[in-house]
N, CA and C of each residue as an Amber inpcrd file, in Angstrom:
protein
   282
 104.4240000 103.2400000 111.3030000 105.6890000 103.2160000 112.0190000
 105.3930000 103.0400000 113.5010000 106.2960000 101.8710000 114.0180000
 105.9960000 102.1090000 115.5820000 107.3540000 101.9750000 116.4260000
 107.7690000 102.4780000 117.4290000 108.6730000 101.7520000 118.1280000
 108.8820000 100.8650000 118.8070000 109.6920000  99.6930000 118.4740000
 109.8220000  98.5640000 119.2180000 110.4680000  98.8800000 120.5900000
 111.1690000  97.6280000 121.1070000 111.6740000  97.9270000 122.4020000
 112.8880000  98.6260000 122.7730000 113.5360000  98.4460000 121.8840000
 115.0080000  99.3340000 122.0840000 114.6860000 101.0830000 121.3940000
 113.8740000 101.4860000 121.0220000 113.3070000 102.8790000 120.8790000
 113.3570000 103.3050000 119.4140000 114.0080000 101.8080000 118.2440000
 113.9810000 102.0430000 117.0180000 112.6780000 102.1740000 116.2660000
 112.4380000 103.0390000 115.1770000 111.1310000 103.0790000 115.0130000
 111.6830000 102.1630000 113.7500000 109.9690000 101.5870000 113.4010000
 110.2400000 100.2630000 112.6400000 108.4950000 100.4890000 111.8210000
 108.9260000 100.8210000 110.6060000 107.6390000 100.5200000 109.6380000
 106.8150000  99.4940000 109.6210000 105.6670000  99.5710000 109.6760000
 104.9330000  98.5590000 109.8090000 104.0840000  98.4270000 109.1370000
 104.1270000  99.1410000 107.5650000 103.1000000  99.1930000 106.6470000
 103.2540000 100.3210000 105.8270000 103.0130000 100.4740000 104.4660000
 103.2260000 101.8000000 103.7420000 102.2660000 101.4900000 102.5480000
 101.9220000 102.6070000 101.7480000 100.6640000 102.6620000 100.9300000
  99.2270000 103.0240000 101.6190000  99.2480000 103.1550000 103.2770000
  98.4000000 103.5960000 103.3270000  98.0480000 105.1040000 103.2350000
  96.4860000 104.9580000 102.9010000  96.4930000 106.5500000 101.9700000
  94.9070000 107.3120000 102.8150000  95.5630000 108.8220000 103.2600000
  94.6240000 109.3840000 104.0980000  94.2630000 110.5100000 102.9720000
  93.8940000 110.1730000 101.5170000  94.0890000 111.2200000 100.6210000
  92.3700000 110.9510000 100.1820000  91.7080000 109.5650000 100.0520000
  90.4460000 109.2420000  99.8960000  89.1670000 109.8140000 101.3740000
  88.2080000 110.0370000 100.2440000  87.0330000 109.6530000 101.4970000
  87.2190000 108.4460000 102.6160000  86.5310000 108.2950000 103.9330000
  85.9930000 109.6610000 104.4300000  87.1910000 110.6030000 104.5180000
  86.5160000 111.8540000 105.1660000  87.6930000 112.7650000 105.5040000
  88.6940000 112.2420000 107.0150000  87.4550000 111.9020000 107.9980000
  88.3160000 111.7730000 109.1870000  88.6570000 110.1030000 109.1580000
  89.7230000 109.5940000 109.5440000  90.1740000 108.1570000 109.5150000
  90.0910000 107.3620000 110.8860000  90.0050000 106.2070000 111.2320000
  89.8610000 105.6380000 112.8310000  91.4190000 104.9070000 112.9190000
  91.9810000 104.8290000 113.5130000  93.2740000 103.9450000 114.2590000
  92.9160000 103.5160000 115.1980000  92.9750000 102.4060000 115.7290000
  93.0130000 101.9760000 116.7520000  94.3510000 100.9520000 116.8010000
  95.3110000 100.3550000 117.9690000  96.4110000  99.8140000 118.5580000
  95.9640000  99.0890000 119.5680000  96.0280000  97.9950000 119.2970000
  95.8660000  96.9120000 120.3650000  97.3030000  96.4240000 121.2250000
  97.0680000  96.3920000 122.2510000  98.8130000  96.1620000 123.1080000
  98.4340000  94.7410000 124.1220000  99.5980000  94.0750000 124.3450000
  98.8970000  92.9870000 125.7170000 100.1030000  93.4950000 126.9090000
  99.8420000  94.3580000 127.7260000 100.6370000  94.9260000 128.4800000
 101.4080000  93.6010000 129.4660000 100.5000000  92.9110000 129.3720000
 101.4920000  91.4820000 130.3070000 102.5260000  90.8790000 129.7900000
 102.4570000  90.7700000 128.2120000 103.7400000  90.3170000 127.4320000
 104.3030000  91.5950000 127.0480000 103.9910000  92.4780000 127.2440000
 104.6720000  93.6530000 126.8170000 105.1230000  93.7840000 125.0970000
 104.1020000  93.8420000 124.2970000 103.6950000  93.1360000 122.6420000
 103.0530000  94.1450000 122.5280000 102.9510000  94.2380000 121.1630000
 101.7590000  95.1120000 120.6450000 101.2270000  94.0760000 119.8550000
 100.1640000  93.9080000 119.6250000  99.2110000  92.8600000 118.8960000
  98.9520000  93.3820000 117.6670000  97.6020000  94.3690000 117.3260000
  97.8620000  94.7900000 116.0490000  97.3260000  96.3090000 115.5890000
  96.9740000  96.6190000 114.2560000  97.4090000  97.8450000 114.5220000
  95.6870000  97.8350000 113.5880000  94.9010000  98.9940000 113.4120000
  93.9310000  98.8950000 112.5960000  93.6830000 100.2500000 111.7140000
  93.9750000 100.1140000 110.6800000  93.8630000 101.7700000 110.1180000
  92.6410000 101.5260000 108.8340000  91.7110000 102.0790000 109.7270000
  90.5100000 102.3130000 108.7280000  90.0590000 100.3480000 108.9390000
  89.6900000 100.2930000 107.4770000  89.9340000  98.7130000 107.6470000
  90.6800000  97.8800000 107.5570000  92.1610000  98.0120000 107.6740000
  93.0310000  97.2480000 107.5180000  93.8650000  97.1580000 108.6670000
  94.0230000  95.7610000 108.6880000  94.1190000  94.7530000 109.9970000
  96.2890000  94.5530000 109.7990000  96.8330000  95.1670000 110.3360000
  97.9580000  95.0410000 110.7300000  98.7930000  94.2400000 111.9830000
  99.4400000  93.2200000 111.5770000 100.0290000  92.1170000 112.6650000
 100.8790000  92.7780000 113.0880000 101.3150000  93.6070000 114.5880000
 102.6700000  93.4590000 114.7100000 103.1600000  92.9160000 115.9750000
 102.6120000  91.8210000 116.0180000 103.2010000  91.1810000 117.1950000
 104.3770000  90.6970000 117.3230000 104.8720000  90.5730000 116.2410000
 106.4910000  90.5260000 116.5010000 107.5440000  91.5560000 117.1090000
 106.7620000  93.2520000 117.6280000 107.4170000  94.3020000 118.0780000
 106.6310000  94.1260000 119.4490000 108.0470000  94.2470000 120.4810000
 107.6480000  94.5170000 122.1000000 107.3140000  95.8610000 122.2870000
 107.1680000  96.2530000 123.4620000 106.6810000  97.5370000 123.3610000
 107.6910000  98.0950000 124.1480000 108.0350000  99.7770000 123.4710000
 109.3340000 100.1560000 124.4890000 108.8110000 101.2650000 125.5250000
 109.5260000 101.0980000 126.5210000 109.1160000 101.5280000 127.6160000
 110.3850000 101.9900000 128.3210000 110.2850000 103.1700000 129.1210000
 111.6840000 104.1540000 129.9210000 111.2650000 103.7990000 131.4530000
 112.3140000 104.0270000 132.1490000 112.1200000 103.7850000 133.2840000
 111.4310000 105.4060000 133.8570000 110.8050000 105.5750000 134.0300000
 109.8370000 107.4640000 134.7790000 109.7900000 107.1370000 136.1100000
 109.9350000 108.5080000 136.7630000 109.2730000 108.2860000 138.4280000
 108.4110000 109.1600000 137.8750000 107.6550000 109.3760000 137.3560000
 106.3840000 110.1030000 136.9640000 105.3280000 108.2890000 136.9020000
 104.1060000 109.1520000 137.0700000 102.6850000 107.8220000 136.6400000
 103.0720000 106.8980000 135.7500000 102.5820000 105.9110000 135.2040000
 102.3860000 105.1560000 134.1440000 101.7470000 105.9520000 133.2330000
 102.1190000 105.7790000 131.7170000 101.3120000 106.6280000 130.8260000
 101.6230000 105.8660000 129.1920000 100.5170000 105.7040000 128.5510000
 100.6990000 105.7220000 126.9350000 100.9290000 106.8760000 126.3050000
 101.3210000 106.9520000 125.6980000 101.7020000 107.7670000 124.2400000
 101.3690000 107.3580000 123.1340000 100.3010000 107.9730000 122.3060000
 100.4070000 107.4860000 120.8850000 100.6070000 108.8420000 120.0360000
 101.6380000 108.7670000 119.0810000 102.0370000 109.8970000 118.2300000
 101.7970000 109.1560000 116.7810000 101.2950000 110.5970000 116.0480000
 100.8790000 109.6200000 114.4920000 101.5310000 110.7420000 114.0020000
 102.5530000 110.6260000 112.7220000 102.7870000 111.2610000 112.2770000
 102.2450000 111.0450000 110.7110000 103.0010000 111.8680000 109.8200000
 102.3090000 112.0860000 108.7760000 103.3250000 112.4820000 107.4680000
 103.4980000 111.7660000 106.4650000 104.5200000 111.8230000 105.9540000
 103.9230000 111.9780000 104.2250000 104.1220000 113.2160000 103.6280000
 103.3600000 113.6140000 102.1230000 104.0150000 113.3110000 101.0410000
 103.6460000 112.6160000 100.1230000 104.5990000 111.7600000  99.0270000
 104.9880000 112.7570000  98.0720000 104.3180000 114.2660000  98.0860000
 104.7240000 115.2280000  97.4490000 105.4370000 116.1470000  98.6860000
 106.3660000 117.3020000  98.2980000 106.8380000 118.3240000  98.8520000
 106.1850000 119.5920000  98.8390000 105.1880000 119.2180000  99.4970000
 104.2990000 120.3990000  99.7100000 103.2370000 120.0780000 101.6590000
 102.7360000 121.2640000 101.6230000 102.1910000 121.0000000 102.9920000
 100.9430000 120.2440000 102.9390000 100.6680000 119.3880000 104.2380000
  99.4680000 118.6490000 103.9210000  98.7880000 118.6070000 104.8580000
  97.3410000 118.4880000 105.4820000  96.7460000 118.2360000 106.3330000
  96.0330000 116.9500000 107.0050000  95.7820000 116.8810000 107.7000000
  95.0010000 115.1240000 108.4170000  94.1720000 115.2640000 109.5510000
  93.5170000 115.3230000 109.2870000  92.2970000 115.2980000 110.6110000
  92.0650000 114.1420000 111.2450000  92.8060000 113.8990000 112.5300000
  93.1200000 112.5630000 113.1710000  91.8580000 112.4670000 114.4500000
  90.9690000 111.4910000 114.6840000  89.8380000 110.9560000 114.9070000
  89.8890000 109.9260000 115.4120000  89.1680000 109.5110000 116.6130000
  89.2110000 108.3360000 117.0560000  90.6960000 107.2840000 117.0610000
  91.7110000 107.5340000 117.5450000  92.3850000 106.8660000 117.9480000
  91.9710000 106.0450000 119.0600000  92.2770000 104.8960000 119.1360000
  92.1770000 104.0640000 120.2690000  92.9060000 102.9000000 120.7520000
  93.0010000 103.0230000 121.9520000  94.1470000 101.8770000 122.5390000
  93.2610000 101.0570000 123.0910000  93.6020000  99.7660000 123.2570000
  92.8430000  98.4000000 123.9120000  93.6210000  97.4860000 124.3990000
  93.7670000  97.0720000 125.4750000  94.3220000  95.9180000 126.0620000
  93.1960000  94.6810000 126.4110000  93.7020000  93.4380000 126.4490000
  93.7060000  92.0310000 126.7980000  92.0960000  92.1460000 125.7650000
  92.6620000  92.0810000 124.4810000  91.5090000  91.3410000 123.7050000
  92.2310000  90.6630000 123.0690000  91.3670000  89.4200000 122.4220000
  91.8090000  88.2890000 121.7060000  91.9710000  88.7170000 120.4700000
């Protein structure tokens, strides 16, 4: 799930599963801050396009700042855990 530009969050993939080995998982989010795009998304090994979502952004008199929030959603009704690892953001790669 990510939010596009107007602040709707918008799925961008489902079936992925943090239930297999390893235990800890990598994300990384690629953005091109000049087009204001997100490029793509990488969970574990799988290569996610979403360049069709801009990136949304508020007007702050505070710094410039990213945010990345991962949430976590359990296909059963019970409590679950995720040990979140290496997230990473990257700008102006091809």
């Amino acid at each position: 799930i990510t939010r596009d530009s107007t602040a709707t969050l918008q799925e961008i993939a489902s079936g992925l599963s943090i239930t297999q080995a390893p235990l800890f998982h990598a994300l990384k989010v690629v953005v091109d801050f000049n087009a204001t795009k997100y490029v793509r998304v990488i969970w574990n090994s799988t290569e996610i396009d979403v360049s069709q979502y801009n990136l949304y952004s508020a007007a702050s008199a505070l710094t410039s700042q990213i945010r990345v929030l991962v949430y976590l959603f359990a296909q059963e009704n019970t409590a679950k855990t995720a040990y979140v690892d290496d997230v990473i953001v990257t700008q102006n790669e091809p």
